[in-house]
C-alpha positions, 0 to 999 in steps of 0.5 A: 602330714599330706601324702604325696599326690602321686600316691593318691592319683595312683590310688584312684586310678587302680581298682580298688580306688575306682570301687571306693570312689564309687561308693563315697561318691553315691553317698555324697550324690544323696546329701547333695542331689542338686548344686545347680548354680552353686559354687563348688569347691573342693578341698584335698584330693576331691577332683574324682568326687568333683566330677559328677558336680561339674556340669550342673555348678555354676563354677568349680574348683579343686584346691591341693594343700601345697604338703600334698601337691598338685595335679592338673584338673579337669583334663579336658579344658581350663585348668581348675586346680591349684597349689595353697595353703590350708589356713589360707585359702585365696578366696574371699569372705562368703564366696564359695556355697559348697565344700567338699573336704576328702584327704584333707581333715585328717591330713593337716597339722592344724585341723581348727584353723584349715576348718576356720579358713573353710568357715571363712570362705564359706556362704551363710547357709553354705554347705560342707561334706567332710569325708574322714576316716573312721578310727574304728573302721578296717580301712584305718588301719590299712596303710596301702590306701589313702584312708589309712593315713593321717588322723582318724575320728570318731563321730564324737571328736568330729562333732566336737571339733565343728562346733568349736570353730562354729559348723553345726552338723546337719547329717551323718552317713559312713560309707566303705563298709567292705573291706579293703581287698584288691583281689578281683573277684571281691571287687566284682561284688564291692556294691553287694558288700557295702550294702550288707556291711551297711546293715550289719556292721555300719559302725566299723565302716572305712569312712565318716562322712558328715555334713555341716552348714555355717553357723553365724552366732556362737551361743554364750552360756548363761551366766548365774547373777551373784547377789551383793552383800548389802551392808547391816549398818548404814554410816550416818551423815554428819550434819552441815557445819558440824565439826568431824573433829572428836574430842580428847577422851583426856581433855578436861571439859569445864563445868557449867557455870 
């Protein structure tokens, strides 16, 4: 189940939202520190992460899920924003060299097919960041922000899920290790708690983010060879012109004269 586009507008648009945005968006900055002449698309509600992207990507889009709704995007300029389906993206085979999925995994009601459609458009060797929620995290469990709902996941289910629909992962990172508190003097010091929620308790933080690459070939398990039976005793061929018939134990056979 999406939410509403309003709530997340509204989300990113208060203090904590701003703070949150910061912090993923660094961790996404680290995986991908260039994407000059590439073509970007996001997916979900990713237009506050798209932002830094904009002005080096050869081409930029922002797609909604149609469940969530739309917002116009960027502000300033073209519209590049649009309403789909998630197992149905308007795109063709191989046109898009990056993706970044944030409020969209754990939003869908079929997860493996909105992944094979995001497989689909992707380039061979395209990149893709997922941004989920972490099922052991605080922020999963607080319903007042984005990230509390929908579907949440453990690394292992995660990896799990890729490689069934053909991604290979290619890095881990979390991001949103303070806690998820609206009071403006904790706010103040959101940087300072992330780096030492990052040391001490990185397994609980709000977000995994990995990301994937396109892997072209599934690799088949190997299948052990069974050994026929070879039959003990081989028929015997009957000579040519010799009868098949075989006589009546009961038919009386005349002497020889």
């Amino acid at each position: 189940m999406y939410l509403d586009v309003v709530d997340l507008r509204a989300f990113y648009a208060e203090r904590l939202g701003t703070v949150a945005c910061r912090l993923i968006a660094e961790r996404l900055r680290r995986r991908w520190p260039s994407v000059a002449g590439d073509r970007v698309l996001g997916i979900g509600f990713a237009t506050p992460y798209l932002v830094d992207f904009a002005a080096e990507a050869e081409r930029v889009l922002a797609f909604m899920p149609a469940a969530q709704g739309v917002v116009n995007w960027p502000p300033d300029g073209p519209n590049a924003a649009t309403l789909v389906a998630d197992d149905s993206l308007p795109l063709p085979v191989s046109s898009i060299d990056r993706v970044i999925a944030i409020h969209s995994l754990e939003m869908s009601a079929n997860p493996a097919d909105h992944l094979r459609e995001i497989w689909r458009v992707l380039a061979p060797g395209g990149r893709v960041i997922f941004v989920v929620p972490n099922r052991r995290g605080i922020w999963a469990r607080v319903e007042t922000t984005p990230f509390g709902f929908g579907r949440p996941y453990g690394r292992g289910q995660l990896t799990a899920l890729l490689r069934e629909v053909m991604f290979s992962p290619l890095g881990w990172t979390e991001a949103l290790a303070v806690p998820p508190i609206r009071r403006r003097p904790f706010l103040r010091s959101g940087g300072a708690w992330e780096k030492v929620g990052s040391i001490l308790w990185p397994g609980f933080a709000g977000v995994i983010i990995v990301e994937a690459t396109k892997q072209l070939y599934q690799g088949i398990p190997a299948r052990r060879q069974v050994r026929r039976l070879q039959p003990a005793l081989q028929p015997a061929l009957i000579p040519p012109g010799a009868s098949a018939s075989v006589p009546d134990r009961h038919e009386t056979v005349a002497p020889n004269s």
